[in-house]
C-alpha positions in Angstrom: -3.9 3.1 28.1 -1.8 5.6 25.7 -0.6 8.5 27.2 -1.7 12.2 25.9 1.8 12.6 24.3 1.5 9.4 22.5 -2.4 10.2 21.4 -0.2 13.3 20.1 2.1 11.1 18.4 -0.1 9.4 16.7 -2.5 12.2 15.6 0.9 13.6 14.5 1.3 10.5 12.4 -1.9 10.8 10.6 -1.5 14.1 9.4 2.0 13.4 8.6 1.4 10.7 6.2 -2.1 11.7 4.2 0.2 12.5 0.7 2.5 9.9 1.5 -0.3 7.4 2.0 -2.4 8.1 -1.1 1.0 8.7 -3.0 1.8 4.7 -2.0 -1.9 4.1 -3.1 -1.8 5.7 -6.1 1.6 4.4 -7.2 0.0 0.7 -6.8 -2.6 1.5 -9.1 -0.5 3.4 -11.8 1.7 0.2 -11.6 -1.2 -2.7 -12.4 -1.4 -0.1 -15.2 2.2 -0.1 -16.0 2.3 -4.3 -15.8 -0.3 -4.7 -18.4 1.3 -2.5 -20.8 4.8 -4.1 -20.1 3.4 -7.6 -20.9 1.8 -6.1 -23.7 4.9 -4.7 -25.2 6.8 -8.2 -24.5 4.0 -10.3 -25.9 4.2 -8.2 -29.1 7.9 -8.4 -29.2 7.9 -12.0 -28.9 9.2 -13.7 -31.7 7.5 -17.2 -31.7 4.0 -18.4 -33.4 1.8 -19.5 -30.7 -0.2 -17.5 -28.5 0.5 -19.6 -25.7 4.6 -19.2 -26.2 4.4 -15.6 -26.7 2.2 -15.0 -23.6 5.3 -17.4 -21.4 7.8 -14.9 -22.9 5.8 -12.1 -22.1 5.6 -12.8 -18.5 9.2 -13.8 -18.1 10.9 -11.3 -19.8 13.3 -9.3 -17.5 10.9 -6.4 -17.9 8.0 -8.0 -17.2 9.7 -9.8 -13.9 11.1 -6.1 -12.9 7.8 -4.5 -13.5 6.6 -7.4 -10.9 9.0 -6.8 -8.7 8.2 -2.8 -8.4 4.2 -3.6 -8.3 5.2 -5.8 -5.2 7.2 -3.1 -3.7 4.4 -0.9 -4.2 1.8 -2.9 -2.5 4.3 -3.4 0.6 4.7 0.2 0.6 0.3 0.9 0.1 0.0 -1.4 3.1 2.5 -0.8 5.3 1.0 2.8 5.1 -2.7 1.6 5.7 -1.6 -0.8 8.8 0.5 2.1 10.7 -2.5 4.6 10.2 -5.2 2.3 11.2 -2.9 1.1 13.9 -2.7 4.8 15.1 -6.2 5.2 15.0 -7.1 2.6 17.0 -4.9 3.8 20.0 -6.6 7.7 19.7 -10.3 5.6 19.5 -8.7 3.4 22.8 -7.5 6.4 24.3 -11.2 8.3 23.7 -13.1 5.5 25.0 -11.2 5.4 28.3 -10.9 9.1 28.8 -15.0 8.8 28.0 -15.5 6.2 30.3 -13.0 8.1 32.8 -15.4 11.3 32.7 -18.4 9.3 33.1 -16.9 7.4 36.0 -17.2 3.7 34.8 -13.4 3.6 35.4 
């Protein structure tokens, strides 16, 4: 069972990381934004006839690819944040139950 000091720990953690956590969330949403206008601006630029060939330079474009890149850092970040705070809740409901269970003399 966690210890007190790590039920501490890992309230600590929650409060810690609320703006952190909804920063990482909203930065993943601003960025599918950010992709759509990127491939937008690319497809635009492209300098070919079809629709077809302009969308494949559009989506490889070094812009396009970096844009990619940072929505994929972003959505690493967004979850890596969600896991560790539900990971942390978990261990204060575990450590609940079995001080519950403790008072009421099941254990």
């Amino acid at each position: 069972m966690p210890e007190k000091k790590k039920v501490g720990d890992y309230l600590e953690l929650l409060v810690n990381t609320d703006e952190v956590a909804a920063r990482a969330k909203a930065y993943v949403k601003g960025m599918e934004h950010k992709l759509k206008v990127i491939k937008a601006e690319e497809f635009l630029k492209a300098e070919v006839k079809s629709v077809a060939e302009k969308e494949a330079q559009a989506i490889s474009s070094p812009a396009h690819i970096n844009a990619v890149n940072e929505y994929e850092n972003a959505v690493y970040d967004n979850e890596l944040y969600h896991a560790q705070r539900k990971t942390a809740e978990l261990h204060i409901e575990v450590w609940r139950s079995h001080n519950a269970n403790k008072r009421s003399g099941n254990i």
